[in-house]
Residue, then its C-alpha position, 0 to 999 in steps of 0.5 A: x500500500x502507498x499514501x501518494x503525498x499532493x505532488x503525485x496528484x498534481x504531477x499525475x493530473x499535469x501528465x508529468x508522471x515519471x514512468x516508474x513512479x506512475x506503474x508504482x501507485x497503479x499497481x499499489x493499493x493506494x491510501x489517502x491523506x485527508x491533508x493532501x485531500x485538503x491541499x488540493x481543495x485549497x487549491x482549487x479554492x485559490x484557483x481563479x475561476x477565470x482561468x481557461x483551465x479552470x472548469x476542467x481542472x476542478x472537474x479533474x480534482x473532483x471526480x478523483x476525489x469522488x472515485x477514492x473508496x470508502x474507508x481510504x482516507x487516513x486522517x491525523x489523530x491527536x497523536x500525528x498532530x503532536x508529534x507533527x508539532x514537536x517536529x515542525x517546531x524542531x525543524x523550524x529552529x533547526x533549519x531556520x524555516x520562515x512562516x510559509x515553510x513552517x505551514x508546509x513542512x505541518x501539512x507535510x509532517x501530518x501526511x507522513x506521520x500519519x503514513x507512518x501510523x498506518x504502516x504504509x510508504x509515502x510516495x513523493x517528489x518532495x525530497x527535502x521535507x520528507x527526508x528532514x522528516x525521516x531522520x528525525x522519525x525513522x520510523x516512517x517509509x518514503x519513495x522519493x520519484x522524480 
């Protein structure tokens, strides 16, 4: 089983998939995150309405999150959160993160702790966070494509 992190959506709904990455989550049994779920809400959100894409870009977006199979989605519990905190806070001091990083490193942090709890890999294209991350808790599996 994988947990794709956000990049493999965006990457796969842009078409720029690398060959080996795109068989790997085909031929897994794929879990979701809800943080990843939320990113590209936020996304679409933020995504102006006026843009010729637009329409097929949402429509995209929504029909995959319509086809995820009930009982898929991984949610942070207490537990993810805190130690997501303890991490995020770590990292921030240690690698002199600013705000925006800080936000994206908990989003990420959430994905990966929670894929940890699960028992799954996370695959993604984001090797710097993800690899922060997994020296400060080996516990958590990550494919990095890309």
């Amino acid at each position: 089983a994988l947990l794709p992190d956000t990049t493999v959506y965006i990457d796969m709904a842009a078409g720029r998939m690398p060959q080996p990455a795109f068989e790997l989550i085909r031929s897994a049994t794929q879990l979701h995150s809800a943080v990843c779920l939320s990113e590209i809400a936020q996304g679409l959100g933020s995504y102006d309405p006026k843009a010729a894409q637009h329409r097929a870009v949402r429509r995209h977006y929504v029909e995959l999150i319509r086809r995820i199979p009930p009982g898929r989605v991984i949610t942070p519990d207490d537990e993810v959160w805190m130690r997501a905190g303890v991490l995020t806070g770590t990292l921030a001091r240690t690698q002199d993160f600013r705000a925006q990083q800080r936000k994206e490193l908990l989003a990420d942090a959430l994905i990966y702790l929670s894929a940890a709890k699960a028992g799954v890999s996370v695959l993604t294209r984001n090797a710097s966070d993800f690899d922060l991350l997994n020296q400060l808790h080996p516990a958590g599996r990550v494919i990095v494509y890309g």
